[in-house]
C-alpha positions in Angstrom: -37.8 -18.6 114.8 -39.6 -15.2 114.2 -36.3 -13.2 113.5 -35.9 -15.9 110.7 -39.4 -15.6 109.9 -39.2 -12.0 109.9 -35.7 -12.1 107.6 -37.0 -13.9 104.6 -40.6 -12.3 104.4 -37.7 -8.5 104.4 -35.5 -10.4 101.8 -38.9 -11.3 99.8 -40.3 -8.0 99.8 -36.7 -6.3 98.7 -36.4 -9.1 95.4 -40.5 -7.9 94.8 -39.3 -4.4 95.0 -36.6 -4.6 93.2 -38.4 -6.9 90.3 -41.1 -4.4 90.5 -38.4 -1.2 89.9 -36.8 -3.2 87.0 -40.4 -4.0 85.0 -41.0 -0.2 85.9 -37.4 1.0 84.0 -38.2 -1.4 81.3 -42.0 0.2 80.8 -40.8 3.9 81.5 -37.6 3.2 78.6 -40.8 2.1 76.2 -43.5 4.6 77.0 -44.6 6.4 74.0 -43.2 10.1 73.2 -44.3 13.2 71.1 -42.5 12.7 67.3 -39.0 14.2 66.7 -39.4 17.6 65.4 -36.9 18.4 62.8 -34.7 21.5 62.3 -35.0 24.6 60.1 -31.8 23.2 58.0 -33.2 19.9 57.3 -33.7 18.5 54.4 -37.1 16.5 53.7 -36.5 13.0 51.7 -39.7 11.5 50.3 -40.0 7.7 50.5 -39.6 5.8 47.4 -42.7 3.4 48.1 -41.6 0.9 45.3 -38.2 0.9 46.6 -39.2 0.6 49.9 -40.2 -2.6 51.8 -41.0 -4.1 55.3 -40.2 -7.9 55.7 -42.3 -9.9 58.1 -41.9 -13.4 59.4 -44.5 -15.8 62.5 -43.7 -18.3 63.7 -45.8 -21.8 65.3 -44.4 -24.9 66.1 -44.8 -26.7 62.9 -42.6 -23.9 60.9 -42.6 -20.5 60.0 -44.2 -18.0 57.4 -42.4 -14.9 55.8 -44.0 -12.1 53.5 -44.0 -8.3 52.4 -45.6 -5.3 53.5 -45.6 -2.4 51.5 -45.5 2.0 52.6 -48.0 3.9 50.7 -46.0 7.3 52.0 -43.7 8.3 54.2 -41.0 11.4 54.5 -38.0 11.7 56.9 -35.7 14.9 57.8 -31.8 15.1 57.2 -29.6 17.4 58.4 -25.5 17.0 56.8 -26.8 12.8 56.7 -28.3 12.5 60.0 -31.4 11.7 60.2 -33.3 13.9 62.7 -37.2 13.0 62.0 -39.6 10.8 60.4 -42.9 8.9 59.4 -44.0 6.4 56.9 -47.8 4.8 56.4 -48.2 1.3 56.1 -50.4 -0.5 53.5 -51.8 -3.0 54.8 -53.8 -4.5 52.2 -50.3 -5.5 50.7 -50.1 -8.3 52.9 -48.1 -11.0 51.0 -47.2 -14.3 52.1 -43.5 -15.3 49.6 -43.2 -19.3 51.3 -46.8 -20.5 50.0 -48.5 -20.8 46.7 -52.0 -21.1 44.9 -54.5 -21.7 47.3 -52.7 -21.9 50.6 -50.9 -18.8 49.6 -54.3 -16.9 49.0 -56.0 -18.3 51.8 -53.4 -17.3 54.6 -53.2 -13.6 53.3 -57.3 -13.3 53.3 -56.6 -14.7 56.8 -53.8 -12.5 57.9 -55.8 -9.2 56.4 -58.8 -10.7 58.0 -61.0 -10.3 54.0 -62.2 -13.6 55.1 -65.7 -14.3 56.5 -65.9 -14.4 60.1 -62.2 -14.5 60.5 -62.0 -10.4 59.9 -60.6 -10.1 63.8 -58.2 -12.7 63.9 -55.0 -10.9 63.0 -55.2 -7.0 60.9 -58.7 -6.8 59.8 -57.6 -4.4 57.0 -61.7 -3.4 55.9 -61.2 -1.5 59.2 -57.3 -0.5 59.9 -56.6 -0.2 56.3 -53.1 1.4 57.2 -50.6 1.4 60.1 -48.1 4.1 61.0 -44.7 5.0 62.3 -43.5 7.9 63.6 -40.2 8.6 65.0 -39.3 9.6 68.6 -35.6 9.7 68.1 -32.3 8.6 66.8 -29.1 8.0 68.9 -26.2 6.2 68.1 -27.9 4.1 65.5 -31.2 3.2 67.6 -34.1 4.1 66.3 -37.1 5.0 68.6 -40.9 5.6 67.7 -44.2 5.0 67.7 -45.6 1.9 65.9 -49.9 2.3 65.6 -51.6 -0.9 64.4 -55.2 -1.5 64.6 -55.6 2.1 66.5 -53.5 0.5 69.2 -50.1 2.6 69.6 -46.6 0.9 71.4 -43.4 2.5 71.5 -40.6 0.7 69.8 -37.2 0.4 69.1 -34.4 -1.2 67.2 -30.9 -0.5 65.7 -30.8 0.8 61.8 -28.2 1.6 59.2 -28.2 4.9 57.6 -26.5 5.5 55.1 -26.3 8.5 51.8 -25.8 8.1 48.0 -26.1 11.7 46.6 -30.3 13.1 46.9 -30.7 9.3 48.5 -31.0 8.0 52.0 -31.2 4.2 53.0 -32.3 3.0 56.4 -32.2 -0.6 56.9 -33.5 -2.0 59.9 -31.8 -5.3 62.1 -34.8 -7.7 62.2 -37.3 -6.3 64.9 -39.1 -8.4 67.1 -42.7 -7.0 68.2 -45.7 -8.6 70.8 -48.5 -8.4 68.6 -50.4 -9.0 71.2 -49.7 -5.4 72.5 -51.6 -4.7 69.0 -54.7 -6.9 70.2 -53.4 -9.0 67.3 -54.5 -12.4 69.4 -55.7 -15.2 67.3 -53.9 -18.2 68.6 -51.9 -16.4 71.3 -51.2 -18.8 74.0 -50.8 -15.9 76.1 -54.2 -15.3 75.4 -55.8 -18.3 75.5 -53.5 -20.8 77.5 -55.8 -23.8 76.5 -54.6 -24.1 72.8 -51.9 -27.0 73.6 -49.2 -27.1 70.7 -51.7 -25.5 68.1 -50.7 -21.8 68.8 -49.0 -19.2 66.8 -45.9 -17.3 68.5 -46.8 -14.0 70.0 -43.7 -12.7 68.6 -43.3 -11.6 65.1 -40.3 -10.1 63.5 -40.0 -7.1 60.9 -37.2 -5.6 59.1 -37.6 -2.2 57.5 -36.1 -1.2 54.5 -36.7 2.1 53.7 -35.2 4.1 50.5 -36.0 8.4 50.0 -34.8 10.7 47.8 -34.8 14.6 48.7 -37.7 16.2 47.7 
């Protein structure tokens, strides 16, 4: 009776263990790391901020709501069409919802930016993090690492991109990305956060996709 005792509390502590190892891979694979530095021979690309776009979509159990968010600068590296290093600023007061209109339309993005009263801490609360950044970590075999900084709060991130060259232009277009906002202390209606909301929460994941368009400078 003890041997079998003593078997399955071993076999218990191994599966910990080796759960434990796994969630300590996954962490380690996502830590954040200094920016790419790029070459002498590189070329620097401007980003076209009217060309360029991020697409966002949430999610809640009663549907879903898409919009825009617009750069306000950015500039990446090339070198013979690889790109080798890069960083773009994020307006945040462009917040726009596109599946909404007139009032309900207004009222979600003065929600979302957090310009209305006593709701500036529920999602962005642009008054104080008027602008979030990216800066990239790496590129290898068309995944694309960096550093996403929201609200002060920095993650590392990743997600597979298409580049691809037109003459003095670059495109880099993003697969939809799917971020924790949560890891942003973007919490309103988070049942991870507050487990007592029933059906009435708002998905903790949100997706992006980044479209980004620079010409060399």
């Amino acid at each position: 009776m003890k041997s079998t005792f003593f078997k399955i509390t071993l076999i218990a502590f191994i599966a910990i263990g080796a759960i434990s190892c796994k969630n300590s891979e996954k962490e380690a694979q996502l830590a954040t790391e200094e920016a790419a530095e790029a070459t002498e021979v590189a070329n620097e690309y401007t980003v076209d901020t009217a060309a360029s776009q991020i697409k966002w979509e949430g999610s809640k159990p009663t549907g879903t709501h898409h919009g825009t968010i617009q750069l306000s600068s950015g500039t990446v590296y090339v070198n013979d069409g690889n790109v080798e290093a890069g960083n773009f600023v994020i307006d945040m007061n462009s917040i726009t919802d596109e599946d909404l209109e007139g009032d309900q339309k207004a009222n979600l993005e003065a929600h979302l930016k957090g310009t209305a009263e006593g709701k500036e801490g529920d999602f962005f609360n642009v008054n104080e993090f008027p602008t979030a950044k990216f800066e990239m970590t790496g590129i290898e075999n068309n995944i694309v690492r960096g550093n996403l900084t929201i609200k002060n709060k920095t993650n590392a991130v990743e997600f597979p991109a298409t580049v691809t060259m037109e003459g003095d232009k670059m495109m880099l277009k993003s697969e939809p990305i799917e971020l924790d906002r949560t890891k942003w202390d973007v919490n309103y209606g988070s049942k991870s956060v507050f487990p007592n909301l029933g059906d009435k929460f708002i998905s903790d994941t949100m997706k992006i996709t980044v479209s980004l368009v620079a010409t060399k400078a």
